[in-house]
C-alpha positions as CSV (number, residue, x, y, z in Angstrom):
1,X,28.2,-6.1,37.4
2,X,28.8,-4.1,40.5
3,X,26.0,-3.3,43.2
4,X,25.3,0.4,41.6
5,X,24.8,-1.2,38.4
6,X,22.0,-3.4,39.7
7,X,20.2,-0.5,41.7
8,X,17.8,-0.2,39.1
9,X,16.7,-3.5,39.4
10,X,15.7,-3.0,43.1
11,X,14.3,0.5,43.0
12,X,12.1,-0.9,40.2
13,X,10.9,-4.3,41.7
14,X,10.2,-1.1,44.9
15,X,7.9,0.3,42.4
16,X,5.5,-2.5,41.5
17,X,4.4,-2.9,45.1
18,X,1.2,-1.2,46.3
19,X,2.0,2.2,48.0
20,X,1.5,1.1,51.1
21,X,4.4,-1.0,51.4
22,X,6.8,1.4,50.1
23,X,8.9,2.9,53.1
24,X,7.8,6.7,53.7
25,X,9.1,9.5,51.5
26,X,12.4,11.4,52.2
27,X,12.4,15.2,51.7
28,X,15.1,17.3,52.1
29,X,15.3,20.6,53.3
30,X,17.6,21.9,50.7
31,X,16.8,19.2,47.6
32,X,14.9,21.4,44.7
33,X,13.0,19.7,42.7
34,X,14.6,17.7,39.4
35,X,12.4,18.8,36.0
36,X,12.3,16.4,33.8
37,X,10.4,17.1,30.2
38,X,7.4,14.9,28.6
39,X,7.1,16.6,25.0
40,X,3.8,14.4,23.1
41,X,0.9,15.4,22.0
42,X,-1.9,15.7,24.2
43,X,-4.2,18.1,21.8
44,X,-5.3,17.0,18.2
45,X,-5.6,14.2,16.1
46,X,-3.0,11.9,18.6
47,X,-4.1,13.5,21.9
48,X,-5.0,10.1,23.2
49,X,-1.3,8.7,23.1
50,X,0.3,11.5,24.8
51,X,-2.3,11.7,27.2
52,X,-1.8,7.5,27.9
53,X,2.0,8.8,28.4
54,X,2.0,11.1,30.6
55,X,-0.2,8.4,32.8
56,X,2.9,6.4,32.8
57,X,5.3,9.1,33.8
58,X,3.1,10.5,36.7
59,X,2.4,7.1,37.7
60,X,6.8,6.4,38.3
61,X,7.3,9.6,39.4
62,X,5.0,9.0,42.2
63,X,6.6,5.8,43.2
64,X,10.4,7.3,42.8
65,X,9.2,10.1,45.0
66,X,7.4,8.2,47.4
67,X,10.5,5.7,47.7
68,X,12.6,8.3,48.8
69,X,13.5,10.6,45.4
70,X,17.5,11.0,44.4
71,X,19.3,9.8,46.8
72,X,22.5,11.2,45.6
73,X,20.5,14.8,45.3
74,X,19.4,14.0,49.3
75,X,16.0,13.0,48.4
76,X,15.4,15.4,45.7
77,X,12.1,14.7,44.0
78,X,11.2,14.5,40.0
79,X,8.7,16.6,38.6
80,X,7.1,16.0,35.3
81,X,6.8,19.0,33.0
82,X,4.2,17.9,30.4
83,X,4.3,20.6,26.7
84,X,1.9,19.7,23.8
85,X,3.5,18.5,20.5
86,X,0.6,19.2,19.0
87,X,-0.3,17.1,15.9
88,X,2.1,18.1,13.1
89,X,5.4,18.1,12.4
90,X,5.5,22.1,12.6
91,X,4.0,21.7,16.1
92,X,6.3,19.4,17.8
93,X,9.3,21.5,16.5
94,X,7.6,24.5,17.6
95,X,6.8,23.1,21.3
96,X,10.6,21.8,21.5
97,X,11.3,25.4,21.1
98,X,9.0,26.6,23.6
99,X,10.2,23.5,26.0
100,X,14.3,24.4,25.3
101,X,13.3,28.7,26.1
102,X,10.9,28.2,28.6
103,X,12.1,25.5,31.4
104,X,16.2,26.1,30.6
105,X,16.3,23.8,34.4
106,X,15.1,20.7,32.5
107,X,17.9,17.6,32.6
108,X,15.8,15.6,30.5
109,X,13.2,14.6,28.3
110,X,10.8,11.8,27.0
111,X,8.4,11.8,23.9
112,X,7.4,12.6,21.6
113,X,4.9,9.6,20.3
114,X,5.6,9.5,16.5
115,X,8.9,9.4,14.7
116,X,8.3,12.1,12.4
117,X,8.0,14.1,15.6
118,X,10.9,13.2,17.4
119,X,12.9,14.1,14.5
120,X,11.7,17.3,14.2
121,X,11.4,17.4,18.2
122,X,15.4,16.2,18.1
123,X,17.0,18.2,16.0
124,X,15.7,21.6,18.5
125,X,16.9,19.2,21.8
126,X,20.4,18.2,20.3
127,X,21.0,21.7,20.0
128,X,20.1,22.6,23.3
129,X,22.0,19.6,24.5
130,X,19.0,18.1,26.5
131,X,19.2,14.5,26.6
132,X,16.4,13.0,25.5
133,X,14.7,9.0,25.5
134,X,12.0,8.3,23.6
135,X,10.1,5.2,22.2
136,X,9.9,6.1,18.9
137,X,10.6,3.4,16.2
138,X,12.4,5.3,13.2
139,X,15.6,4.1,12.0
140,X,16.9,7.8,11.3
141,X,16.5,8.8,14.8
142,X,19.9,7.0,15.6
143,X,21.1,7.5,12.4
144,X,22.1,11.7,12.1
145,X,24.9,11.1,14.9
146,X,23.4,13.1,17.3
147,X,24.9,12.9,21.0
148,X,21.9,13.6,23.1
149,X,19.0,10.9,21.9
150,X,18.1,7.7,23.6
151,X,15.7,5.0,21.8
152,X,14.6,2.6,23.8
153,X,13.2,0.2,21.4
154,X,14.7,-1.9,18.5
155,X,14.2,0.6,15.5
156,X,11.7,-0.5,13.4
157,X,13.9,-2.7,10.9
158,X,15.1,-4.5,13.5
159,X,11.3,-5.1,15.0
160,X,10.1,-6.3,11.6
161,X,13.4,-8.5,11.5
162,X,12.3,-10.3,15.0
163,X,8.6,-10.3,13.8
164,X,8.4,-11.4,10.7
165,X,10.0,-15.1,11.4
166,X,8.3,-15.1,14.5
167,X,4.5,-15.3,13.1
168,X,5.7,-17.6,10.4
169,X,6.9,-20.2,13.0
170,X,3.4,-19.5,14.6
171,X,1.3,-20.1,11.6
172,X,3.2,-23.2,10.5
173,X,2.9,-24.7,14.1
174,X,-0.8,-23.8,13.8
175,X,-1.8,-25.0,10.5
176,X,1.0,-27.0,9.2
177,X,1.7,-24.5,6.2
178,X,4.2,-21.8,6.3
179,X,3.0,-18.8,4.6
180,X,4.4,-17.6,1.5
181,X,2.7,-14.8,0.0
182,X,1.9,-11.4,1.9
183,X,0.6,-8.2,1.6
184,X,1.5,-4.7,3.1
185,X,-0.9,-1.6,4.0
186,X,1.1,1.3,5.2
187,X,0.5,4.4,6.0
188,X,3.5,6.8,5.3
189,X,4.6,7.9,8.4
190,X,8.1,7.4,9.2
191,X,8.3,4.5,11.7
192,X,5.5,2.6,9.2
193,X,8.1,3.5,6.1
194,X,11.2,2.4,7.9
195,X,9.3,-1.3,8.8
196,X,8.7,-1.5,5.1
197,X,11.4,-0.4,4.0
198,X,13.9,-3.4,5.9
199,X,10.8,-5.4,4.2
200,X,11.7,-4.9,1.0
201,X,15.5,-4.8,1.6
202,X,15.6,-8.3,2.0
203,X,13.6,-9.7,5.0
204,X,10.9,-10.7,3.2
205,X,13.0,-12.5,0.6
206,X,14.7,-14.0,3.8
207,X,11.5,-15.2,4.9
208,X,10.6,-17.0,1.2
209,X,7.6,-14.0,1.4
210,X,6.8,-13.1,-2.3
211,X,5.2,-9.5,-1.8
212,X,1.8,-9.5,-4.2
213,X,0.2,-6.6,-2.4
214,X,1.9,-2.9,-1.5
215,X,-0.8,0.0,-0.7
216,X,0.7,3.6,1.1
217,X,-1.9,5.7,2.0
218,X,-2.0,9.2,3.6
219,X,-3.9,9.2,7.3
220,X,-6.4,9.5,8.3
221,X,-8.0,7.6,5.3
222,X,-11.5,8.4,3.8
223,X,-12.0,5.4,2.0
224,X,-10.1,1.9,2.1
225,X,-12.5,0.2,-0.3
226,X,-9.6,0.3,-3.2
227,X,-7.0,-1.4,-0.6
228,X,-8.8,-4.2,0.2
229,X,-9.9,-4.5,-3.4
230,X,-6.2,-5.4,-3.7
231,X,-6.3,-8.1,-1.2
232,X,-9.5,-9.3,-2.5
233,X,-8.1,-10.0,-5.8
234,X,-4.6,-11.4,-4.9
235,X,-5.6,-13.2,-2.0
236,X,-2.2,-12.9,0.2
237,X,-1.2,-15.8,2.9
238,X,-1.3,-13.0,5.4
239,X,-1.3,-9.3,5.4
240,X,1.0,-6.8,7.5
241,X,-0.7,-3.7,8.2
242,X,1.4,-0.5,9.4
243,X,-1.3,2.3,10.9
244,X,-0.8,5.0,13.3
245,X,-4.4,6.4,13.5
246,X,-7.3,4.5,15.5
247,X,-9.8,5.4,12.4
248,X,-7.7,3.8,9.6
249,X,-7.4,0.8,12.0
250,X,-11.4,0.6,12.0
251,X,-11.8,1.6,8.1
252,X,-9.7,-1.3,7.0
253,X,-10.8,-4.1,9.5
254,X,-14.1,-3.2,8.1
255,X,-14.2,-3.3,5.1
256,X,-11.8,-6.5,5.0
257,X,-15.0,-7.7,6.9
258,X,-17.4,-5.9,4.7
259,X,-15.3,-8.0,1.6
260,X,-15.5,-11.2,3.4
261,X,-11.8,-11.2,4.1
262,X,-10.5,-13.8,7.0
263,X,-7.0,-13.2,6.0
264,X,-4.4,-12.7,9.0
265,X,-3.8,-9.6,9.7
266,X,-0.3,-8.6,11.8
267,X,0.1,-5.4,12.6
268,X,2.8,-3.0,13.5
269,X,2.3,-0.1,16.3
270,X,0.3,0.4,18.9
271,X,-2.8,2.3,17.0
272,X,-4.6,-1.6,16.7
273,X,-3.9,-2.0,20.2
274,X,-5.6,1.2,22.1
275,X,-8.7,1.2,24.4
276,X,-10.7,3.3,22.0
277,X,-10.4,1.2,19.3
278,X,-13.5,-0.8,20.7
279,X,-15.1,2.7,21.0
280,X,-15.6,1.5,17.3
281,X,-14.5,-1.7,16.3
282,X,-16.2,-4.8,17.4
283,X,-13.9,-7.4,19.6
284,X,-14.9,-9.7,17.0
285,X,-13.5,-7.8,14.2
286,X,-10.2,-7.1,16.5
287,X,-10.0,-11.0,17.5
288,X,-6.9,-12.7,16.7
289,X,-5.0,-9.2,15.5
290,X,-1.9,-9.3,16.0
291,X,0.8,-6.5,16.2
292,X,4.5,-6.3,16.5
293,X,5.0,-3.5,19.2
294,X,8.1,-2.0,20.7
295,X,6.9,-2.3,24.5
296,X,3.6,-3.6,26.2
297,X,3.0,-4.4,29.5
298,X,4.5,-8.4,29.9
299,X,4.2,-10.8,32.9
300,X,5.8,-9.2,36.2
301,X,3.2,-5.9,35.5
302,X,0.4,-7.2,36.8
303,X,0.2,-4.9,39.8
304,X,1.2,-2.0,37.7
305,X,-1.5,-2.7,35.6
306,X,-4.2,-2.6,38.4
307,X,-2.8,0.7,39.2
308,X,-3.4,2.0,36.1
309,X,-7.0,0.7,36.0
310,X,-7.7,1.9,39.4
311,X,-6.3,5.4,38.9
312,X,-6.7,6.6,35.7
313,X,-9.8,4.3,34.5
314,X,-7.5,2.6,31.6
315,X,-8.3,-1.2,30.7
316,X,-4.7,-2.1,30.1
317,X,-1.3,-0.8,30.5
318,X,0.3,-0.1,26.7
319,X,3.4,0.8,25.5
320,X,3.1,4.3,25.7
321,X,2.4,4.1,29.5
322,X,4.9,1.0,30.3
323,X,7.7,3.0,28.5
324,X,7.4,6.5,29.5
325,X,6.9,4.8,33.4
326,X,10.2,3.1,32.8
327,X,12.1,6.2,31.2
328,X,11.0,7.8,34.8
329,X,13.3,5.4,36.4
330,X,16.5,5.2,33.8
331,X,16.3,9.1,34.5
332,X,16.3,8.1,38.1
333,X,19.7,6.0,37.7
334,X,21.3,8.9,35.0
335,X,20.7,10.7,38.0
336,X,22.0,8.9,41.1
337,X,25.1,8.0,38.6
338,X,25.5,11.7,37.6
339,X,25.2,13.1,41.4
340,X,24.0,16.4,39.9
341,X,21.2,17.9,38.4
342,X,23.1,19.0,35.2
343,X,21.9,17.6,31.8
344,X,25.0,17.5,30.9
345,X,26.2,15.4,33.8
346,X,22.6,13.3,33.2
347,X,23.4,12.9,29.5
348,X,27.1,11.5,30.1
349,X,25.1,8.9,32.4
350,X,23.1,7.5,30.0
351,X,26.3,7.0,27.4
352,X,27.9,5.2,30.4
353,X,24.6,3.4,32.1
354,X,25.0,-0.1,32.8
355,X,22.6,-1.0,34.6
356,X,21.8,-4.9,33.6
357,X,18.1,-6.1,31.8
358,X,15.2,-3.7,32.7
359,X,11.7,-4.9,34.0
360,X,10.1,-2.6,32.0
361,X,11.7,-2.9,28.2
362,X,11.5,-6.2,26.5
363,X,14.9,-7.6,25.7
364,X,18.5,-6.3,26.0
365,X,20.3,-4.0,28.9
366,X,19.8,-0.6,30.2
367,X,22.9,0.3,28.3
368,X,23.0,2.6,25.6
369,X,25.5,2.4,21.8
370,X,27.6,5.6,20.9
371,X,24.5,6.2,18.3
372,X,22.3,6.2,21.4
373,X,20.4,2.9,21.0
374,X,19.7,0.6,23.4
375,X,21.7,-2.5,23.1
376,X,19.8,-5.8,22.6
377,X,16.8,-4.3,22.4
378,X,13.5,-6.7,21.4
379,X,10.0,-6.4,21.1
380,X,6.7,-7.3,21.8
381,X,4.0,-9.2,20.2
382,X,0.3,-8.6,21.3
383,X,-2.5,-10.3,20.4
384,X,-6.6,-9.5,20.6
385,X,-8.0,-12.4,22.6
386,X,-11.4,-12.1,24.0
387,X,-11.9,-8.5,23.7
388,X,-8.0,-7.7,25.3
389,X,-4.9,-7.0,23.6
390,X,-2.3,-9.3,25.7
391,X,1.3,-10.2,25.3
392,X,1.9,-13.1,23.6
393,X,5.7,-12.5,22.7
394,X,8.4,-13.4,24.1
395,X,7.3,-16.6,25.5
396,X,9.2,-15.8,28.9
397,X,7.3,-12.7,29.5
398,X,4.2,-13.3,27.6
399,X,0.3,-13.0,29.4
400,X,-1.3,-15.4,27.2
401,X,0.0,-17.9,24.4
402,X,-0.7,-16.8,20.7
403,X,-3.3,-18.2,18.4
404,X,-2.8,-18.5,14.7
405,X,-6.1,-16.4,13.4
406,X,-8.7,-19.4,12.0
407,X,-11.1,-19.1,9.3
């Protein structure tokens, strides 16, 4: 790997140390600044993750800035251009029109929190050809052979396929019994879906799982007293629960609670995993959750995380904040790489980045496949211990060591 390649690593390992360390910020006369997009809802029923994104972008476009901005643009600096997705599919389409019209300077883009809103978020970008990177977890975002999108994460069959074997070899080492029944509560968005859906296509079969629960709901739910009236009466090993609301999170812990329940629960997503969930949920309830998530804040973030409790009041650093911060920075690199403010220039960068393991991803290369996924990409596994959701998986990078939920 040649020394360009591996500026990344150095301009990011710049970035974890406190601001007063960081050499003093370049400004050019002549450098405009470089827009880059953050599309996510920060109004509505999901206001609370975009909001928790856009923390993580401001945060790394402070330290890019302050380190000196694009070097190749003499010093230009990045600034974040935050439009509400809303919280429908209708909206998010809508506001990636209103993005594309209204800031035609944009390279770039990052969002938009749920799948079923980057696809509809996608399909207005593609056309605009705005390059775009986004967390989401779908399977189909990679999948319509579009040239301009950028996942980060291991799509969700692949996340369930790292996941699954993963908390089995944890239970057994725990208890001495490998689990072989489970059941699934999904909702039916389209990250959940595509989780299930590898599932049932073989990984639980794989896994010598005999499915004896399977419950979709709608969200937000009303009422989850009929599916945990399910797992009352078939009693699964374990139970893998796929939300994307904070309420349906508390409705089912509860009443599993309520029902005198102790069955393990491993979730998938990051709605188990957010601050507000103890706005309603008691840490005793949440202790020993687990969930399967495509990027949390891992050993080597420690200072990152104080910054983000300093600043912005938040307890921890979650995915949506680690990954849109580290999106800040693979635009950085597209950018250097490019030596243009073009999208076009910005998007052929990030088909030809390769730029070596990241700090801020879990697993594989800042490198990109020609469907636009990021090759080798892994996961992370967090776990509620003592009122925190910390990393638990991969052992290299974890916070804490897992515990196999206990009756």
């Amino acid at each position: 790997m040649n020394s360009l390649t591996r500026r990344i690593f150095t301009l990011g390992a710049i970035s974890a140390l406190p601001l007063t360390m960081l050499a003093p910020p370049v400004h050019a006369q002549d450098a405009d600044a470089v827009k880059i997009g953050l599309i996510a809802p920060v109004s509505g029923l999901y206001a609370r993750f975009g909001q928790v994104m856009r923390m993580g972008a401001e945060l790394a476009i402070e330290d890019i800035n302050a380190a000196g901005g694009i070097e190749a643009l003499g010093g230009a600096e990045l600034e974040l251009v935050v439009i509400d997705s809303g919280d429908t599919t209708e909206k998010a389409k809508a506001a990636a029109e209103r993005m594309v019209a209204e800031y035609p300077d944009l390279v770039g883009a990052t969002g938009a929190y749920l799948s079923s809103f980057t696809l509809a978020v996608t399909e207005v970008t593609e056309r605009a050809n705005l390059p775009v990177l986004t967390l989401s977890y779908s399977d189909l975002i990679t999948e319509r052979g579009f040239d301009y999108i950028f996942q980060t994460s291991a799509p969700a069959g692949d996340q369930a396929g790292i996941a699954i074997p993963t908390v089995l070899d944890l239970a057994e080492a725990t208890t001495g019994t490998r689990p072989t029944t489970v059941g699934i509560i999904t909702d039916n968005t389209a990250a959940s879906l595509s989780s299930v859906d590898a599932m049932k296509d073989g990984l639980l079969e794989d896994n010598n799982l005999e499915l004896v629960v399977d419950e979709v709901f709608t969200p937000p739910l009303a009422d989850a007293t009929s599916l945990i009236q399910q797992l009352r009466a078939r009693r699964p090993d374990l139970v893998f629960f796929l939300p994307t609301v904070i309420s349906d999170s508390k409705l089912i812990l509860e009443k599993m609670n309520e029902f005198n329940l102790d069955i393990p629960v491993i979730s998938f997503g990051i709605a188990i995993a957010e601050p507000d969930v103890l706005d309603t949920i008691s840490p005793d309830l949440l202790e020993g959750v687990m969930s399967a998530v495509g990027n949390y804040a891992f050993a080597g973030h420690e200072e990152l995380i104080k910054r983000v409790q300093e600043k912005y009041g938040e307890p921890w650093m979650n995915q949506n904040a680690i990954s849109t911060y580290g999106d800040m920075w693979i635009f950085k690199q597209a950018l250097e790489d490019a030596g243009e403010a073009n999208r076009e220039a910005v998007a052929q960068a990030l088909r030809d980045m390769d730029a070596g393991p990241s700090p801020y991803f879990p697993g594989g290369v800042l490198a990109f496949d020609e469907a636009g996924k990021r090759e080798g990409a892994g996961l992370t596994v967090i776990q509620w211990q003592d009122g925190v959701p910390r990393t638990v998986f991969p052992e290299e990078i974890a916070l804490s060591p897992a515990i196999w939920p206990t009756e």
